[in-house]
N, C-alpha and C positions, 0 to 999 in steps of 0.2 A: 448597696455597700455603703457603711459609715466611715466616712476618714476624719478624724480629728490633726491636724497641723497643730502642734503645740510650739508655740511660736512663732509667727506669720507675719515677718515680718515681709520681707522685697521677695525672697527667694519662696519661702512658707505658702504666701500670698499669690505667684506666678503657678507652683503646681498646686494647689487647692484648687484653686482656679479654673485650670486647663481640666483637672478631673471633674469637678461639677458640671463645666463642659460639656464631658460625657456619657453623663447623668450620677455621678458619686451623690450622694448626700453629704456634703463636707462642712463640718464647723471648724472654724479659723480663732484659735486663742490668740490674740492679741493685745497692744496695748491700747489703753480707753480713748485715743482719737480715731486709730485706727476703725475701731469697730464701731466707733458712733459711725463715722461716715459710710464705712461699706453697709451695716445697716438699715440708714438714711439713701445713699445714690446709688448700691452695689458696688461691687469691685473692680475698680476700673486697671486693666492691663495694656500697656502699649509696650512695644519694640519689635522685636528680628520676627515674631510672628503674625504682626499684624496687631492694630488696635482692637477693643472688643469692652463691654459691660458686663458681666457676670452677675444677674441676679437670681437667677434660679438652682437652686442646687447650694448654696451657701451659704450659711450663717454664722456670724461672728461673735465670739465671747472675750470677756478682759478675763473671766476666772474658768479653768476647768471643771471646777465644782460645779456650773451648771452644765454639764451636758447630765442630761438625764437617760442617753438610750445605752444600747451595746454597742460598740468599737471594733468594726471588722480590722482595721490599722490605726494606729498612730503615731505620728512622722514627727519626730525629734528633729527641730531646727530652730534651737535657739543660740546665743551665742557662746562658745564652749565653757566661757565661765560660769555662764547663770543655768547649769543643768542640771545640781543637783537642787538649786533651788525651783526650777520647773519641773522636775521630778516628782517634788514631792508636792508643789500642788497638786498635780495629777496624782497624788494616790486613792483619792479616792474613786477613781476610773479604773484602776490596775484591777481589777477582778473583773473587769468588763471588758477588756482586752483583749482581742483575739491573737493579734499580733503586732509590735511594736519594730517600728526601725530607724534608726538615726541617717541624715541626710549632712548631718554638721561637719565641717573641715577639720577631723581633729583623728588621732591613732589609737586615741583613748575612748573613742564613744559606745564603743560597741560595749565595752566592759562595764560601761558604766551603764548601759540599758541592761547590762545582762545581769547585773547586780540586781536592776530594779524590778524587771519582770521575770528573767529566769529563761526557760528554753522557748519563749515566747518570741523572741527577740530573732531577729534576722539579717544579716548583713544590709548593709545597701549602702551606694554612693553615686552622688550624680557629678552631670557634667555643666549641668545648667546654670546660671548666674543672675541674680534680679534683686533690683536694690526700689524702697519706697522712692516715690518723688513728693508724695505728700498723705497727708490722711485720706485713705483709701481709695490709692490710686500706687500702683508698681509697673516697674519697668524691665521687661524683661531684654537682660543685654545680651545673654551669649550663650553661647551652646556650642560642647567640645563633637558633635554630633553631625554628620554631613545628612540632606535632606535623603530619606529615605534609608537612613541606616537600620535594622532591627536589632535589639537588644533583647536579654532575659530579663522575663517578670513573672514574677509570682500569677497576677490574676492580666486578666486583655486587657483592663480599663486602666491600668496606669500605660498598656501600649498604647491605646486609640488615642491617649491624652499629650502622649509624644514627649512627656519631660524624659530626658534624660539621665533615667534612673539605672542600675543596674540592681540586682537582686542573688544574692545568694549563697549560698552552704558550705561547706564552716565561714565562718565569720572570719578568719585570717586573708580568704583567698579575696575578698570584696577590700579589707582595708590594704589588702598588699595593691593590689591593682589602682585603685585612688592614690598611694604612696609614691608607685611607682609611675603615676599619670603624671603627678604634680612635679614631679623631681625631673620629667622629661622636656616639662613647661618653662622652666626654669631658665 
């Protein structure tokens, strides 16, 4: 399975990560220090799951234009202003796309992946939280998620991988549910 992370920054960078982990083939778009380093040392993750180096299973790009394979997913998590312009790097991927889903904090993402790919596109929202601490090295802080809890997912390997995704059909019912997580946080 290929995951593309468009966007990889703290949070992008913690589930790529955790899925290469579990054998994904994941390329991580990111910005040019980022991926010189993870590149260069791998991808270094520390916090609430333990420290760990990721070099297998992941590779890093500043331009979508170079992924050259097919895209069984790719996970929108840039920051909600820069989407349409992340989008449209990736267009040239969009015909390689199996299925697209945004992870970004916002009410409006879905509509706007749905714009860009069409019925390709599939709810999703997490609970997990992960910020850089430097070029290519993130920290994973939190998770709305008690140890051992099961969620729905589309495929096992975002299970075995443990982020804290949820997955699913119509699109209203995944951004009502993150709407209504956040307003209960509050």
């Amino acid at each position: 399975m290929h995951v593309v992370v468009l966007g990889a920054g703290g949070l992008g960078c913690v589930i790529g990560g955790r899925l290469a982990e579990v054998g994904a083939d994941v390329t991580l778009i990111a910005r040019p220090a980022h991926v010189e380093a993870i590149e260069r040392d791998g991808l270094q993750i520390g916090g609430i799951r333990g420290d760990t180096v990721v070099r297998d299973g992941v590779r890093a790009r500043t331009d979508a234009r170079d992924v050259d394979e097919p895209v069984d997913y790719l996970i929108l998590l840039t920051k909600t202003r820069d989407t349409a312009t992340a989008l449209a790097s990736a267009d040239g991927l969009r015909d390689r796309v199996a299925t697209a889903l945004s992870l970004q904090n916002s009410v409006t993402k879905d509509d706007l992946l749905v714009d860009w790919i069409g019925d390709r596109a599939i709810g999703a929202t997490t609970t997990e939280a992960g910020t850089i601490v430097g070029p290519g090295v993130v920290r994973h802080n939190a998770t709305g998620l008690p140890p051992g809890t099961r969620i729905l997912l589309p495929r096992a390997t975002f299970s075995i991988a443990r982020p804290g995704i949820l997955v699913s059909e119509p699109l209203f019912l995944v951004r009502n549910l993150k709407f209504s997580s956040n307003k209960h946080s509050e």
